[in-house]
Every structure is written in C-alpha cells, then in structure tokens.
Backbone as CSV, one residue per row, in Angstrom:
resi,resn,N_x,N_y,N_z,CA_x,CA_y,CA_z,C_x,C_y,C_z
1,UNK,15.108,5.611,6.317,14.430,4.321,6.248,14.936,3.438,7.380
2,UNK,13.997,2.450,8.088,14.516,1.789,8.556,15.280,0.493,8.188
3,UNK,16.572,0.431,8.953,17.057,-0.719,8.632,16.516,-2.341,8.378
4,UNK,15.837,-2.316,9.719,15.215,-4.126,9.490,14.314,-3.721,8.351
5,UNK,13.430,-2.716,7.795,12.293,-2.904,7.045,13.134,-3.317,5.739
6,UNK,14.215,-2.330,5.687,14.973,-2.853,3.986,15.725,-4.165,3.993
7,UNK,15.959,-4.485,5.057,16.207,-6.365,5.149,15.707,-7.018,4.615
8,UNK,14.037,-6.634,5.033,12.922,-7.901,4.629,12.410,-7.450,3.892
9,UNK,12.482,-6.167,2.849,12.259,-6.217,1.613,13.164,-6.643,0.487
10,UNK,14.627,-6.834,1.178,15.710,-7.534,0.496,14.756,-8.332,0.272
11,UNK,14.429,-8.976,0.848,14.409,-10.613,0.784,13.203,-10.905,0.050
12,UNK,12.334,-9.926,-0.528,11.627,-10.086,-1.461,11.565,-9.520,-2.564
13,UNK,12.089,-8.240,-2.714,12.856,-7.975,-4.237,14.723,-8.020,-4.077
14,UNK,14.609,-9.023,-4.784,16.777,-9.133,-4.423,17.426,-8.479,-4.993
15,UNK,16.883,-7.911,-6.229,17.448,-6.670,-7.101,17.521,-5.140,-6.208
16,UNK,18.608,-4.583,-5.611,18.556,-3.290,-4.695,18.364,-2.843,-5.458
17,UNK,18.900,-2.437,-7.063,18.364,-0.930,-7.627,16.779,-1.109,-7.626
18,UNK,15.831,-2.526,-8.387,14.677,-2.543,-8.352,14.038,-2.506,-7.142
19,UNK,14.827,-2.532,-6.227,14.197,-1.912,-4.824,13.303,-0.536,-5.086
20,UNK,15.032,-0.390,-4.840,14.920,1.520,-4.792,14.173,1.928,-5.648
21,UNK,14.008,1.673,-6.485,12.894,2.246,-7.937,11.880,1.812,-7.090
22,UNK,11.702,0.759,-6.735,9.996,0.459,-6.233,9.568,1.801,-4.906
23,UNK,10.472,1.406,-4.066,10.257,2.495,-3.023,10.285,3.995,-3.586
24,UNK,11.293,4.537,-4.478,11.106,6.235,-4.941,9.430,6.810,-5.629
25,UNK,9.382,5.181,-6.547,7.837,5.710,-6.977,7.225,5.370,-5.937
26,UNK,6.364,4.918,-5.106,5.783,4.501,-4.527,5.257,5.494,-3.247
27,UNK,6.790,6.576,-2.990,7.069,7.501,-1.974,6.183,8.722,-2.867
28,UNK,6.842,9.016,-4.399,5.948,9.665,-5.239,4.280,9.660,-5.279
29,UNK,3.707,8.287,-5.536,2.532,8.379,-5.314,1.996,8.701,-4.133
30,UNK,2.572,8.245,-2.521,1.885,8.765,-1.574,2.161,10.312,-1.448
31,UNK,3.324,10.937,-1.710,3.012,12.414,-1.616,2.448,13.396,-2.602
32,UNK,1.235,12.286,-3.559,1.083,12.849,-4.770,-0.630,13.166,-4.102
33,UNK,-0.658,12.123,-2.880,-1.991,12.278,-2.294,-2.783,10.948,-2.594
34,UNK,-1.808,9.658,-3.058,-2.416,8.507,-2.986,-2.441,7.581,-1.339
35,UNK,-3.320,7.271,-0.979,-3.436,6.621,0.345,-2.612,5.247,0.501
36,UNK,-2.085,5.160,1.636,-1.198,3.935,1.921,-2.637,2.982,2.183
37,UNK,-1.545,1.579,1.806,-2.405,0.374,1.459,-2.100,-0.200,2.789
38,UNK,-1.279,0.057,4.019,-0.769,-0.513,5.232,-1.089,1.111,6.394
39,UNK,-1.247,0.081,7.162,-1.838,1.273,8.947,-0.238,2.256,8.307
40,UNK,-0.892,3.541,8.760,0.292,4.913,8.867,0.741,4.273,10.377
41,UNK,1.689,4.295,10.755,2.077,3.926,12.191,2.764,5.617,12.627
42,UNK,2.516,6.101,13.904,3.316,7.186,14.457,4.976,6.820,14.251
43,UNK,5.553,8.140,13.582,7.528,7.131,13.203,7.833,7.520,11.987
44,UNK,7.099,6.265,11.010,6.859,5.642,9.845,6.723,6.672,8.507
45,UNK,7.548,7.138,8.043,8.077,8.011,6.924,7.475,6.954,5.862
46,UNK,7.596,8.100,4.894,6.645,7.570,3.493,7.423,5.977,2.623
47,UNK,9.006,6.368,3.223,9.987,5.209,1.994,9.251,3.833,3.362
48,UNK,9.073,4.106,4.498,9.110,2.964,5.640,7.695,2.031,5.307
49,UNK,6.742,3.307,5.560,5.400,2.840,4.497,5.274,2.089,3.111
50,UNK,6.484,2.687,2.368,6.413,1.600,0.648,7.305,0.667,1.245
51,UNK,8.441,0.273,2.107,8.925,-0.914,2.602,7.890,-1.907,2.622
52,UNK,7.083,-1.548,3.853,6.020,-2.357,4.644,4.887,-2.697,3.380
53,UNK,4.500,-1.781,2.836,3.486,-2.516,1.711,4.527,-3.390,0.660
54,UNK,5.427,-3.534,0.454,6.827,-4.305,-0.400,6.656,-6.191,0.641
55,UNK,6.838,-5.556,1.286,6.682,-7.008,2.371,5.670,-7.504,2.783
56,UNK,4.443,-6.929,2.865,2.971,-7.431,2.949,2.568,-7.893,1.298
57,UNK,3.273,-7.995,0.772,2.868,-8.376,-0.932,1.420,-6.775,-1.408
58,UNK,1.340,-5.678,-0.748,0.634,-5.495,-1.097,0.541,-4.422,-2.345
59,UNK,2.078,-4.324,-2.966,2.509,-3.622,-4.175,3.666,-4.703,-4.644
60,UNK,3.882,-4.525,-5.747,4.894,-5.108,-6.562,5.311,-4.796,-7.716
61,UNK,6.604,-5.171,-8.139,7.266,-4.245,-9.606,5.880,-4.163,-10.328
62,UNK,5.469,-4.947,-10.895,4.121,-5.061,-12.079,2.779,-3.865,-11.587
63,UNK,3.075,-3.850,-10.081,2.297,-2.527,-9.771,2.830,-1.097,-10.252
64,UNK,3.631,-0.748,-10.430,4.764,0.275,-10.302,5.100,0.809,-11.930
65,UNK,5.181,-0.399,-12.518,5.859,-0.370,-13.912,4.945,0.961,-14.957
66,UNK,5.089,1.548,-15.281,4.604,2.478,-16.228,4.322,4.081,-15.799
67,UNK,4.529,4.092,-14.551,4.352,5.135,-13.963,5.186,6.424,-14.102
C-alpha cells in the first residue's frame, strides 16, 4: 500500500483496525470481480484502490458492514 494514500485515509477513518477491516473487505470484493468505484490507475494494487475510494467518500464503514 501506499504510504501517503493510508495518511489520508487516516484522516478519515481514525480507527486503524476499522481501517484495515474496511480496506481487507473491500480488496475481497474487488477480487471477487466487483468493479472499482475510482479510475484503475497503472501502479495501483487493489488495498491502493479501496484507500482512494476511502478518501473520495465513495465507500464507508456502513458500506462494508455485513459482508
């Protein structure tokens, strides 16, 4: 993962374990064959991809929860 991306997802979930839970499922669903909600960038590994949608608001715990 990249470093700055888990910075600035610090800074929007402040809980690290509820991080990491957000990013492990999230890595799950895209290699389950669910499509990223943010551009694939050339680089950009699947945890870098659930970073970047974490910081674009475009997933969140309440997304995640039951899975």
């Amino acid at each position: 993962m990249k470093a700055e991306l888990v910075e600035q997802a610090a800074q929007i979930v402040k809980d690290p374990p509820i991080l990491i839970n957000m990013v492990s499922k999230r890595v799950k669903q895209l290699n389950s064959g669910r499509s990223p909600l943010v551009e694939r960038r050339p680089g950009l590994r699947d945890a870098d991809l659930a970073l970047l949608e974490i910081i674009q608001g475009k997933i969140k715990l309440e997304d995640l929860q039951g899975e």
